[in-house]
N, C-alpha and C positions, 0 to 999 in steps of 0.2 A: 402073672401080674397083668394088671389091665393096661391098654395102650397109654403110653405118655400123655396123649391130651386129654384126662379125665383122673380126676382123683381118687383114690380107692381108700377103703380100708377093710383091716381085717376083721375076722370074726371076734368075738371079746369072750376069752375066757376069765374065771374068777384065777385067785392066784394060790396057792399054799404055799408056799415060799420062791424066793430067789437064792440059787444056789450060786459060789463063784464060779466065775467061768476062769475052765481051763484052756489050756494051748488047744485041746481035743474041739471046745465047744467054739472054736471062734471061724467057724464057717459062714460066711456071710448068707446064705442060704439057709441058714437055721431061722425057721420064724418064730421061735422062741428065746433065740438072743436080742439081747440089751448093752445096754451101755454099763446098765448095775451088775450085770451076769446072767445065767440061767433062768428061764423064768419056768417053776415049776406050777401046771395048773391043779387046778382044783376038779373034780369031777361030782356036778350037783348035789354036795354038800350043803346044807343050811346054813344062815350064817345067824353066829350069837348076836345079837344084840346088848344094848344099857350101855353104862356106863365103861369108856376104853375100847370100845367094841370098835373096829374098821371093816372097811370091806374095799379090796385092793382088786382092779381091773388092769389088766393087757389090752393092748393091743396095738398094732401098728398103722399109720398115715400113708401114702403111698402119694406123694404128691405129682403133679401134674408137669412134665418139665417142660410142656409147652404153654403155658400160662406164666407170665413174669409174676404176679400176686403173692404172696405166701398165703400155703392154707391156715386156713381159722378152724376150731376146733370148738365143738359145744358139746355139752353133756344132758340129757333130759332123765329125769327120775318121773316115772308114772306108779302109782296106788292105784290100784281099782277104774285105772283108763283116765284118772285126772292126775294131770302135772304137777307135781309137789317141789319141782326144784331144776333151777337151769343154770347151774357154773360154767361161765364160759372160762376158756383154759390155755394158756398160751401154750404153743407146742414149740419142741427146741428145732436146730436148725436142722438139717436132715443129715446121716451120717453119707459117707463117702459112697456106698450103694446106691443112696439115691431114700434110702427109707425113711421113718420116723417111729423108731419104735418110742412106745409110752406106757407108763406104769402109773394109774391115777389112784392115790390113796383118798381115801373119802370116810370121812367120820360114820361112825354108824350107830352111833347112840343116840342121835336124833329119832332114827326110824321105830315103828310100830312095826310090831309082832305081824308080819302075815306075806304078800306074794307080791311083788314089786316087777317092772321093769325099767331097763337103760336104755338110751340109747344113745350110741355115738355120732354125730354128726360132723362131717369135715366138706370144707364148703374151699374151694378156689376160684377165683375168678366166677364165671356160673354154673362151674361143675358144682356138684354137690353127691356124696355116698355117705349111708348111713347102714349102720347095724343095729341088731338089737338083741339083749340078752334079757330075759328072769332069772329072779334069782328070790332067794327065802329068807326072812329076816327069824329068827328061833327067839323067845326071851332065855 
């Protein structure tokens, strides 16, 4: 985990489902638990497109505990190197760890057929950490 005064976040895997969490999975050290349960990933698969189609991301905040601010959270959709969309995202309060895990569902019937990037950004005070993921929209 990075030092307290700088905000982090995780890598963003896609998701194929959330499974419930058992007495087994509640290790605070699991970076794949949630507050929903299990978070099981996906391993670059395509994602369908049209009509009902989603496309569900992980990942967790690691906020700053030396910074009084709460982190902010944005999302960036790229096509072909140009920005097609930026939902900013309120993130919940942080669980007792210290963490922020999040599960962002994002419609996906909007999208064209072809090769897409994310990126996560989380900004504190003037910390700021971003990831970034591709991913494949299938019709």
């Amino acid at each position: 985990m990075l030092e307290s005064r700088y905000v982090g976040v995780s890598s963003i895997p896609l998701i194929r489902r959330v499974d419930p969490e058992t007495a087994q999975d509640k290790n605070a050290d699991d970076p794949f638990r949630s507050t929903g349960g299990k978070i099981i990933p996906t391993l670059s698969e395509p994602i369908k497109g049209g009509p009902g189609s989603g496309l569900s991301l992980y990942f967790v905040v690691y906020p700053a505990k030396e910074i009084a601010e709460k982190p902010q959270l944005v999302l960036e959709f790229f096509k072909g190197g140009e920005k097609i969309g930026q939902p900013a995202l309120e993130l919940p309060a942080p669980e007792e760890s210290g963490r922020i895990p999040y599960v962002a569902g994002i419609p996906a019937e909007g999208f064209q057929p072809g090769e897409y990037e994310v990126r996560v950004i989380a900004r504190q005070g003037s910390s700021r950490a971003e990831e970034r993921m591709d991913f494949t929209i299938v019709p």
